[in-house]
N, C-alpha and C positions, 0 to 999 in steps of 0.2 A: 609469479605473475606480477608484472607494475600497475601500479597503480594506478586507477585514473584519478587524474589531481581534479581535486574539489568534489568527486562525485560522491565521498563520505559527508558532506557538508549537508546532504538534501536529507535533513529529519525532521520532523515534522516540530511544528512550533504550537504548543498547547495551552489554551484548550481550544483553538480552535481548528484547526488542524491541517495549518497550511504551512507549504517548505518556508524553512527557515529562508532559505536561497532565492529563489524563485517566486514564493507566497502563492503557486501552485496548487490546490488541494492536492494534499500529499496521500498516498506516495504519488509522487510525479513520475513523469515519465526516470527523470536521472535516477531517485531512488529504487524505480524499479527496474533498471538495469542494475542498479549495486545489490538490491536484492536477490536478482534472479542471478547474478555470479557468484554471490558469498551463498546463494544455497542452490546452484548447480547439481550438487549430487545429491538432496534433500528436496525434492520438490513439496512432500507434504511434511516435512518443518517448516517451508516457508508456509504452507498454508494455515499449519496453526500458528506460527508467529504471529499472522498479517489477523489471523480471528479473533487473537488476544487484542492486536491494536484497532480490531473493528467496534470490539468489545467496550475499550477506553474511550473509546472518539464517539460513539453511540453515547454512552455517559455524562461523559464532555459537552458535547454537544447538546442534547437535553437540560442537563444543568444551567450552560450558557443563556440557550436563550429556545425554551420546548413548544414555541409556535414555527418556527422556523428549520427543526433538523429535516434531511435531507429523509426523502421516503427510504424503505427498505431495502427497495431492490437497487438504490443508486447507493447506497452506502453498500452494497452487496459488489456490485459492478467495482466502484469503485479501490474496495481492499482485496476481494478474492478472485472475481470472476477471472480476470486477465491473469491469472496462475493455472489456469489448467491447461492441462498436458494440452497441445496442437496434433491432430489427426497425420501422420505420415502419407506420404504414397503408398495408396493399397490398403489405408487405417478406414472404416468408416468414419 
């Protein structure tokens, strides 16, 4: 498969957790396209990846600056929610 140029570039810059590329809260859109092709046949690797790097950036983030992290469910949206499986024709 070729690569797409520059789309290994969008990782996140720490601690606070925005593409290095882009300055995006990461993963960005490009990161998660590079994510969802490098674990195409793993979709719950990526999900525990992406829980590990919820995991560090929750950390990060509190450390940083703990009046300001993002609530739960947006730090939830933002590393996991958009990795689940999409319903097919005929899926409920």
């Amino acid at each position: 498969m070729p690569r797409l140029v520059g789309l290994s570039d969008h990782v996140p810059m720490r601690p606070l957790w925005l593409c290095r590329v882009c300055a995006a809260p990461w993963p960005c859109q490009p990161a998660r396209l590079m994510l969802t092709r490098d674990y195409r046949r793993d979709r719950i690797g990526l999900s525990v990846y992406l829980a590990g790097r919820l995991f560090d950036a929750t950390g990060d983030l509190i450390t940083l600056n703990p009046d300001a992290v993002p609530p739960p469910t947006e730090l939830f949206d933002r590393f996991l929610a958009w990795t689940r499986r999409r319903a097919g024709p005929g899926e409920g």
